[in-house]
C-alpha positions in Angstrom: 102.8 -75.0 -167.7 102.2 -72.4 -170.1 99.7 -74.1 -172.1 96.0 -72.9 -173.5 93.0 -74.7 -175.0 91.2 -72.8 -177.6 87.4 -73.6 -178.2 86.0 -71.3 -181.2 82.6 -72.1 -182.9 80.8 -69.5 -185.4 78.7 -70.3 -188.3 81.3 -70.7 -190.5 83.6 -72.7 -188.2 84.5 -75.0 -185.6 88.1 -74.8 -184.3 89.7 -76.5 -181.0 93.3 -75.8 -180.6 95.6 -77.1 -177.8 98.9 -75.2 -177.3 101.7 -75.8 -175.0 104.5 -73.2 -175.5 107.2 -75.5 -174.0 106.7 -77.8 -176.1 108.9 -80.2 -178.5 107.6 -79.5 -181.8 104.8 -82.6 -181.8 101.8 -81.2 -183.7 98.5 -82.7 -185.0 97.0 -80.6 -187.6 93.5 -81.1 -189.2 92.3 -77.8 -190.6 90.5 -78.9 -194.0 93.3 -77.2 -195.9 96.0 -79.3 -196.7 98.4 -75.9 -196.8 97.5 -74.5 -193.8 98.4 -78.1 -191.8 101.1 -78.0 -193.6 102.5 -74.6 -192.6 100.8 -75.2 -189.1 102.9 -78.4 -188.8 106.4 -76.1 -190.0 105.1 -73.4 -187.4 105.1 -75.9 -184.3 108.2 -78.2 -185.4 110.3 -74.8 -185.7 108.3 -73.2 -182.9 109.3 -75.9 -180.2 105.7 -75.7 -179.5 103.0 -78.7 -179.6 99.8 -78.2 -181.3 97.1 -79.9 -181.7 94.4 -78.1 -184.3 91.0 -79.2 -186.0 89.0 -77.2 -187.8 85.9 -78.1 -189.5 84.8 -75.1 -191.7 83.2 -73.6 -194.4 85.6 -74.7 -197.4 83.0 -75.0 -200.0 82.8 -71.3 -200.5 86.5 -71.0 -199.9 89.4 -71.1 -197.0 89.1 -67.7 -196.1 86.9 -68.4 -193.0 89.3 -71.8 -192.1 92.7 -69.7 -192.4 91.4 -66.6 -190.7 90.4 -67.8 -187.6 92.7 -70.5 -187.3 95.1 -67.3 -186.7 92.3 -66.1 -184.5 92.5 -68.6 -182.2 96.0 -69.4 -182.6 96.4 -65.9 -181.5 94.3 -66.0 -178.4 95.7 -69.5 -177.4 99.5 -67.9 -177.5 98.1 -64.9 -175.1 96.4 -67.1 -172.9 99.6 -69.4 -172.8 101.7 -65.9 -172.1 99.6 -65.1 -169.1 101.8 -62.0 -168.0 104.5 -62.5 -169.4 106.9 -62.9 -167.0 110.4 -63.8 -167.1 110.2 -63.8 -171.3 112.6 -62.4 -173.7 109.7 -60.6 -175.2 111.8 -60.1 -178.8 112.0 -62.4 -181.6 113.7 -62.4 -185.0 114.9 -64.7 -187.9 116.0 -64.4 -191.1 115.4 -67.5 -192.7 116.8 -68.7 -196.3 114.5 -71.8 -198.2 116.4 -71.8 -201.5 116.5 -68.8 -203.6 114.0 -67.1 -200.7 114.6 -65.0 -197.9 112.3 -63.9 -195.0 112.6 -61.8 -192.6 110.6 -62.1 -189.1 110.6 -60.0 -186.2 108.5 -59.6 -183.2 107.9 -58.1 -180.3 105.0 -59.8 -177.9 104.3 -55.9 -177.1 100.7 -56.2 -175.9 99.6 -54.0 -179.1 98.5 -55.8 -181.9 100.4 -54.5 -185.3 101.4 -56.2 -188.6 103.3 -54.6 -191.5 103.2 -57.2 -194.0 105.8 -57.1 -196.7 106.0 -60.7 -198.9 104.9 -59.6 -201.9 104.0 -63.2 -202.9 104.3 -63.4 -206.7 101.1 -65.7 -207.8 97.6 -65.6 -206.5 97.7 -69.7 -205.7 99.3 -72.5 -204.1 97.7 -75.7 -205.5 94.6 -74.6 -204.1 95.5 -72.2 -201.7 94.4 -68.3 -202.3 98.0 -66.4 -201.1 96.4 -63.5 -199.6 95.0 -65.4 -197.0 98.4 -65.8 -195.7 98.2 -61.8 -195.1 94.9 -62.8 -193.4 96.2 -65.5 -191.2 99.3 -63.3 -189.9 96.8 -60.6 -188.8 94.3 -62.1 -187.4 97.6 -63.8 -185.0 99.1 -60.9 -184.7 95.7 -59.0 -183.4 94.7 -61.9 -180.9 98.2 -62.6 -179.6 98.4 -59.0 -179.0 102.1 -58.8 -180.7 103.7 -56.5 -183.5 105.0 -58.8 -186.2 107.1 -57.5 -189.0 107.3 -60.0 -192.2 109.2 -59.2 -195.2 110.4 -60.7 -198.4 114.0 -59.9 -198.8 114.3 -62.3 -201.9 112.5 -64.9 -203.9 110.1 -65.5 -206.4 108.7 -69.4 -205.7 105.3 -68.4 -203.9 105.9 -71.9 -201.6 109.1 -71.0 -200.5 108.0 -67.8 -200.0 104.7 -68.1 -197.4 106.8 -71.5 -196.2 109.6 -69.4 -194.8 107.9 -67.2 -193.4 106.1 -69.9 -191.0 109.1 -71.2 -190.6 110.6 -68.1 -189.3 107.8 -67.3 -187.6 107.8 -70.5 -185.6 111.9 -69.5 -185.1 111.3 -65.9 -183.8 108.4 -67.1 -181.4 110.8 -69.4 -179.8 113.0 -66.7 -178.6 110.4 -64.5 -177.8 108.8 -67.1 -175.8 111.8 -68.1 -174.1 112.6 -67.7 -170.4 115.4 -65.3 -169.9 117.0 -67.0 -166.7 118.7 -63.0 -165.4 114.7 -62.3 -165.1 112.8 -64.4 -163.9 110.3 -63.2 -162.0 109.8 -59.8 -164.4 107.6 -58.5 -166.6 110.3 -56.8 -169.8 109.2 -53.4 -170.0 110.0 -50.5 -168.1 105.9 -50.3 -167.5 106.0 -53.2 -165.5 102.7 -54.5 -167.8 102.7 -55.8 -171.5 
């Protein structure tokens, strides 16, 4: 079972998150910030994975401190989960359309932790949602899960559609990564032997 449990408690949060990579999609989402469960919830159903997350945190100064380590321990659980990665497809991509948006997502589950972060999100909020902490939620993932993620805007200008695909394809591009390659099972994919 490649699954992890995620226990993360600072003064400005309290996080448990369950993750089982070979999963079905089911997810239970709690954060405090109705956005981020419902991009969380997108994440899992497109993922494959199930998830269970609840956060209590800080959210009367802001969501910063929710949405940021949410990816922190997102992160960790998905490199616990990975273990050493054998037998994976190690790559990921998707280019996902939601309406007039396009988003591009690739990944590579690397072992070195690297965004380049390219949505160019046209307004500063989603209801109440600050949009640059969707920047902070994809690095502080892509730093704990050990894994270069590439996310780009190709089109769009609905700020929803736009941080909504990008879960979405996400979720996608994680599934293949994750996925067993059935030719090699029993290796680690890189000529290093180690990711």
């Amino acid at each position: 079972m490649r699954t992890a449990e995620i226990l993360r408690k600072t003064a400005e949060t309290d996080i448990k998150l369950k993750l089982n990579l070979d999963g079905s999609g089911k997810s239970d989402i709690d954060t405090g910030c109705g956005f981020l469960d419902h991009m969380l919830t997108l994440f899992a159903r497109h993922g494959r994975v199930d998830m269970d997350v609840t956060c209590r945190g800080d959210t009367q100064v802001d969501y910063h401190h929710t949405v940021e380590d949410v990816g922190i321990a997102l992160g960790t659980a998905l490199d616990a989960a990975l273990g050493g990665k054998r037998g994976i497809n190690r790559y990921g991509s998707m280019l996902l359309p939601m309406d007039e948006t396009l988003v591009l997502c690739a990944l590579d589950l690397s072992g070195r932790a690297h965004l380049t972060y390219a949505l160019e999100i046209p307004a500063q909020k989603v209801g109440d949602f600050d949009t640059e902490l969707a920047e902070e939620f994809f690095l502080a993932l892509a730093r704990c899960a050990r894994l270069t993620l590439h996310l780009r805007r190709i089109s769009g200008k609905n700020a929803h559609h736009i941080i909504e695909a990008a879960f979405k394809a996400l979720g996608r591009a994680l599934r293949q990564a994750v996925s067993l390659d059935p030719d090699a099972a029993d290796e680690v994919p890189s000529t290093k032997g180690v990711l």
